[in-house]
Every structure is written in C-alpha cells, then in structure tokens.
N, C-alpha and C positions, 0 to 999 in steps of 0.2 A: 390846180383843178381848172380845167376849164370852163370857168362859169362865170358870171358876174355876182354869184351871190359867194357871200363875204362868208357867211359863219351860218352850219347848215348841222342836223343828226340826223342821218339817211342810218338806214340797216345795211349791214355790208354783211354778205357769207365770208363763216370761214369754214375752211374745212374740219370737220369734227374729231378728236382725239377720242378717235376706235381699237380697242384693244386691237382686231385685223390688220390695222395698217403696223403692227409689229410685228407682223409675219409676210405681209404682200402690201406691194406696191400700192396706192390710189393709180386708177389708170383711165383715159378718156381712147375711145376708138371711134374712127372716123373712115367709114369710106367711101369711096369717091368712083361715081361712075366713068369720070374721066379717064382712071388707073385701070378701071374693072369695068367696062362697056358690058359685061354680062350681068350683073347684079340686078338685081328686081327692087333691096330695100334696102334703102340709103339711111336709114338709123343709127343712129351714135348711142353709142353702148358705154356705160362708166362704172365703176363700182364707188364713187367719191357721193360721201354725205356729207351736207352741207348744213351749216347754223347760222341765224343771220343773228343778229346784235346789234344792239343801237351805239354808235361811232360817233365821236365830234367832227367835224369835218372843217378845217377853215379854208378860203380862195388864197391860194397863189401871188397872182396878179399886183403889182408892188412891192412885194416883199423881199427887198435888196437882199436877206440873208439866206435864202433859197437860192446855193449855185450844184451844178451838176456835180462837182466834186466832193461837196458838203454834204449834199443832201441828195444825189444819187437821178436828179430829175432838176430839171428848169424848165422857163416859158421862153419862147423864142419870138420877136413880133417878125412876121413872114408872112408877104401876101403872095399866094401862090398864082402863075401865070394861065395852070391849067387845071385845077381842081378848087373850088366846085366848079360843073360846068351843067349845062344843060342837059347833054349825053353824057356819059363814062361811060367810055368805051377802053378798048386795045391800046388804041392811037393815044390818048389821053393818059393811062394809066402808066404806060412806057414813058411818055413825056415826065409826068410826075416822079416815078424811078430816075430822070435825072437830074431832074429840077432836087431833088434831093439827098443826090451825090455832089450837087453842087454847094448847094448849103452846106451841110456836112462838110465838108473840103477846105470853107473859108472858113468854117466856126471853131474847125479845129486846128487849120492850117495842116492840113492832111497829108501825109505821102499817097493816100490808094484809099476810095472809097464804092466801093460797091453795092449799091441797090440790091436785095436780092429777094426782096416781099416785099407785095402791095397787100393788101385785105382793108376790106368793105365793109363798113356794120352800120346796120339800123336795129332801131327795138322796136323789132316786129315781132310775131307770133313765127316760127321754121316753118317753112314749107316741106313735110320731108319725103314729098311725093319728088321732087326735083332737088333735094339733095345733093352736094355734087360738090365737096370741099375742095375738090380737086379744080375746079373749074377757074381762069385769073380771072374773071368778073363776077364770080359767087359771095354775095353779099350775108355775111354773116349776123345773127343776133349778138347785139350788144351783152359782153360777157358777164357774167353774173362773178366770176371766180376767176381769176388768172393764172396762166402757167407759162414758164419758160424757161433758155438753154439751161442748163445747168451747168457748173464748174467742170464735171465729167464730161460732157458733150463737145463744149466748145471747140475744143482742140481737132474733134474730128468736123464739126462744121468749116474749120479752117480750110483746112484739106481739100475738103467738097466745095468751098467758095471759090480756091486761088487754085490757077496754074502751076504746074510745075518750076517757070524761070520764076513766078511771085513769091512762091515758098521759096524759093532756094535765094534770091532779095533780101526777103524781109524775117526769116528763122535766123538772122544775122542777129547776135546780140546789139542794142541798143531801139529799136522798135519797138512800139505798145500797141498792143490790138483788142479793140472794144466793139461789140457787136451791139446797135445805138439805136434805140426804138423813138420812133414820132407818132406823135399822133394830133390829129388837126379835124377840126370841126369841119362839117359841108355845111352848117345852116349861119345865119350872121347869128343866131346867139344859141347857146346849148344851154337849155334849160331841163331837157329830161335826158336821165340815166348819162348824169357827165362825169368825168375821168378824174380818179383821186389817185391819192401814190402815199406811202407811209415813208417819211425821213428817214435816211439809215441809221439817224442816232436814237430813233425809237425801235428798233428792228434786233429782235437776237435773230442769229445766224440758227442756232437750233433750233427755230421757228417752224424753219423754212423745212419742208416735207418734199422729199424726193417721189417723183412720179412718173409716169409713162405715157408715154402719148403716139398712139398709134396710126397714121394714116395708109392705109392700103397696105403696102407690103414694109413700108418703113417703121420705125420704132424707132424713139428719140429720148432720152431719160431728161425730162424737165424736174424742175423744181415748182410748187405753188408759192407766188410771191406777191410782194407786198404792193400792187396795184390793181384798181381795177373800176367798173363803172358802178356807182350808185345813183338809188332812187334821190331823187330830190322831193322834200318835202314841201319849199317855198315854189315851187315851178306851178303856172298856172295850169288849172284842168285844161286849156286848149293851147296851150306847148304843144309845136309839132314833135315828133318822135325824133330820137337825133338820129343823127347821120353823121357816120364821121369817115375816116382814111386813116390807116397805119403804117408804117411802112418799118423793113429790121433793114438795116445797113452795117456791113463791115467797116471800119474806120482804124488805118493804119497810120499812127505818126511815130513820130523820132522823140525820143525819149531825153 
C-alpha cells in the first residue's frame, strides 16, 4: 500500500453476492464524448452493488516477503523524471509512457514492453457535465471497486497491442506475456484514499466475478479483483486529496 501508515481498518466494497449476477453479468458503462462528439450525458450507467466491510489492512514498505511472483504485487523505489510535474499535459504523459517501458524493460529484463495506458485520479466529487473517459488527460475519481483484463480477454488485447511481425516473433513457443499495472503517487505522501491489493495466497480464484465493461462502442469482459483504494482512517482531516498516475503495460520476456 502506498502509505506510510503501518497497520490501518478502512471499509473496502466488495461487490455483493446477488441472486442476478447468476443470471447477468455485473456491468460498468462509460461513454465518452471524445468517441461520441454528439452525446449531451456523459453518465456512467452500472448495474453493480456494492457492500463495504471493515478489512485489516497492513503497509507494504519493508516487507522483504512481498515479491511480484509471490504475492502478485511489489513496491518499486522509482523517482520519476516527469510526473509529478506542475502541468500534465500530452508532452508529459507520453514521456511517462516511456519512462515506463523503460522500467518495465530493466525490471524484467524484457524482450518488448509497451505502454499503452496512462489514467489520472484524484478523489474528488465527477464532474459529469464534462465527462469524457475518452479523453488522455481525463482525470478520474479515485476508485471505490476495481476491474480488470480478464483470462478471456487477454489474448485478444494481445492482438490489438502487437503488430503483425511482433505476433508472429513472439506466439513462438518459449516467450511469457504479462499485461503489468503501476501505480504511483503525485503528492510526496498518500495519505487519503491509498492503494491496497490482496496477496494471491489470500485470494480464491472463484472469488473473482466476471464482468463487462463498456466504453463507447467497445465491450471488454473484466474480471472484479482483488485491488483497490481505501478510506484511510489515521489520515489527518487536512490530508490533500490524493492524486495519483497508473499506467497497463505489455511485458514480453523469454521464458
């Protein structure tokens, strides 16, 4: 977690065991005037109910037996050359995309890593007059519930990430391919709504609820999993609100 506090009980949602979801998906819809320049209301439509629950929560930070392989997540110490910055902008964010192919590349010792999301969050209140998920500087609310690829998906994200000569490269028996989320504070300390993750040897696989996620004309079947940002209970009432940068990367090595 990114925090400097040691041992915390925030409420975390989880999504609720509804007779419905054994018939229909849990689904989040998002659209984006960027896709849809005609649209008047940028509201995000879900049919997911949520329960929150008090969670132990402990930091990270020292903890030699937290490695990515073990436990599915680690901390990396990394001072970034362009994020935070004063502006974030285009110029800025594109830079970060490769400041983070480059990490990526030596951490894994990489054959091919590609950037291919940035996203933006603060926990603020949406603005959903300006709405606009579509947009690469639309800063999102810090997420209550998390979603992502799923086992199904991946294969076709592959597809969609590489060229033609990289698939025909790297579909070569003996290459691993792991699609490798970051995530990294903007403020020097996160003290509201900071990033936890559940060990994978606390995790049943049947847990994990398959779900849809809609933006504009695309449809992607996610899974809800086991990360995501909680309230912090020891943060003082005058805590800036956090801010942070995430970014998904493809990561191709030799097996």
């Amino acid at each position: 977690m990114a925090s400097t506090t040691s041992n915390i009980s925030p409420h975390i949602n989880f999504i609720a065991d509804l007779p419905k979801y054994k018939v229909e998906k849990p689904f989040t819809s998002h659209q984006s005037l960027t896709a849809n320049p005609d649209l008047k209301e940028q509201k995000a439509t879900d049919n997911v109910k949520l329960l929150s629950q008090s969670v132990n929560v402990s930091g990270m930070r020292g903890n030699e037996n937290i490695t990515l392989d073990r436990s599915g997540f680690c901390y990396i110490e990394h001072k970034s050359k362009y994020l935070p910055s004063s502006v974030i902008s285009l110029d800025s964010t594109s830079l970060y995309r490769k400041e983070t192919e480059e990490l990526l590349a030596s951490y894994f010792n990489a054959e091919l890593t590609f950037c291919y999301d940035v996203k933006l969050r603060k926990n603020s209140p949406g603005d959903y007059e300006t709405y606009d998920p579509g947009h690469p500087l639309f800063v999102e609310q810090a997420a209550a519930f998390a979603h992502d690829v799923s086992p199904d998906t991946a294969p076709g994200e592959l597809k969609r990430l590489m060229n033609e000569d990289q698939l025909k490269t790297y579909s070569q028996p003996g290459y691993r391919f792991r699609l490798i989320n970051t995530w990294k504070c903007l403020l020097p300390k996160c003290e509201d709504r900071p990033m936890a993750f559940c060990d994978y040897g606390s995790v049943n696989m049947h847990d994990l609820l398959a779900a849809d996620r809609v933006r504009s004309a695309t449809r992607r079947k996610e899974i809800f999993c086991p990360h995501t940002s909680v309230d912090n209970p020891s943060a003082p009432t005058d805590a800036p609100s956090r801010e942070s940068v995430e970014t998904r990367t493809l990561v191709i090595t030799k097996m």
